[in-house]
C-alpha positions in Angstrom: 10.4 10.9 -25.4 8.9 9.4 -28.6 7.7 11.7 -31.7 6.7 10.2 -34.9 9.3 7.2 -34.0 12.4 8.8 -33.2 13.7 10.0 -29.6 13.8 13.4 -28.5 16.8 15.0 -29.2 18.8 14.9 -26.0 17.1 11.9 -24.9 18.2 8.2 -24.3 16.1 5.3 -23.8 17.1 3.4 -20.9 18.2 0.2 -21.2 16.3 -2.1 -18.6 14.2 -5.1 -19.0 11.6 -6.5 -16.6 12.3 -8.8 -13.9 12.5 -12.3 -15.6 12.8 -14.4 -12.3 9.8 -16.5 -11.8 9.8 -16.5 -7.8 10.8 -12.5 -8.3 7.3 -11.9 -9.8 5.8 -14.2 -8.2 6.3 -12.2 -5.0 6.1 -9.0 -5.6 3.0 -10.0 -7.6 1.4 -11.1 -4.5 2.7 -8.1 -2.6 0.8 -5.4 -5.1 -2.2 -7.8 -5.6 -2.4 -7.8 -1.7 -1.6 -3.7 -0.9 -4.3 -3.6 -3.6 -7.2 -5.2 -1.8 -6.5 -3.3 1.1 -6.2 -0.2 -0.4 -10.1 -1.4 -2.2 -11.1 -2.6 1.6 -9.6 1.0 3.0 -11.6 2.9 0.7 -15.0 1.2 1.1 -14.3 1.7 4.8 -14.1 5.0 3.7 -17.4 5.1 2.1 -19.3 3.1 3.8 -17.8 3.3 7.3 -15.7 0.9 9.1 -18.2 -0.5 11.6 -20.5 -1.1 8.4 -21.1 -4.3 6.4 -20.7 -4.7 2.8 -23.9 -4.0 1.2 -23.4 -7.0 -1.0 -21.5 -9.7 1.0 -23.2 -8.4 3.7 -19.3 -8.9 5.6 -18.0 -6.7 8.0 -15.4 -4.0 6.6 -13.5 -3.7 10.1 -13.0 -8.1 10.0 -12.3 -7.6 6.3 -10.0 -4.8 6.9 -8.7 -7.3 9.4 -7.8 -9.8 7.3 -6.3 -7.3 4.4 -3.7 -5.8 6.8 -3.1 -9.4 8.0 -2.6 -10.4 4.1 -0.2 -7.5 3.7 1.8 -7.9 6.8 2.4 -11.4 5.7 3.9 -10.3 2.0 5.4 -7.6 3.5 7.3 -10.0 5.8 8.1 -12.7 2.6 9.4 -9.7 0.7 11.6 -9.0 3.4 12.8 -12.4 3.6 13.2 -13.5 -0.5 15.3 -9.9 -1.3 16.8 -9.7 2.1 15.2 -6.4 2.9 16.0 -4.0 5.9 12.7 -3.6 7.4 13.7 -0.5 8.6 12.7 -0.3 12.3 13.5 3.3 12.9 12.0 4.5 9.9 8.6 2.5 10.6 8.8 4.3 14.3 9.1 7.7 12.4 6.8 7.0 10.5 4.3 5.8 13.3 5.2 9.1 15.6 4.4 11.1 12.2 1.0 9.3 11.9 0.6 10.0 15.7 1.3 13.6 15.4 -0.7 14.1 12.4 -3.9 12.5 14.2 -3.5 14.2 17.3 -3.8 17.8 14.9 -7.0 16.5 13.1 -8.5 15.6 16.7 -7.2 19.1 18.3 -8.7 20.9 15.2 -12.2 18.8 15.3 -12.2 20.0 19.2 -11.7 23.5 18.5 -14.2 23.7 15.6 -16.6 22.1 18.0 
């Protein structure tokens, strides 16, 4: 977009600002600080296993894990409610028989490979 200072020929900088509204951050501040421990919680249950502890806090990843999606669910839900967001129940049901689905061809390929 940018060389030496000047825009691209063909190019237009789009005119948008950041959110200003103070509640507006706030929330979706909470929602990507909160998808963002889980997502650190998912991948240490990753590493270290689920049913492991932290080698540190010496707490279990599966209660932490726990609490994370519990966290999530809960900004998930306030986002919902402050923008008036569809939650989208047919889509999350996709989504869950895609999940499904998917799992069931890891399983059926872990079985076959013995």
């Amino acid at each position: 977009l940018f060389r030496k200072g000047r825009v691209m020929p063909g190019r237009q900088i789009s005119p948008w600002l950041p959110e200003q509204d103070r509640l507006h951050l706030a929330v979706l501040g909470k929602l990507a600080e909160e998808c963002n421990e889980l997502a650190i919680r998912a991948t240490r249950c990753v590493i270290q296993g689920i049913d492991e502890a932290d080698p540190e806090s010496r707490r279990s990843n599966r209660i932490e894990m726990q609490r994370e999606i519990a966290d999530v669910l809960a900004c998930i839900a306030t986002a919902e409610e402050h923008f008036r967001l569809d939650s989208m129940p047919e889509r999350f049901l996709d989504k869950r028989v895609g999940y499904r689905e998917w799992h069931q061809l890891i399983a059926d390929q872990e079985k076959a490979n013995g």
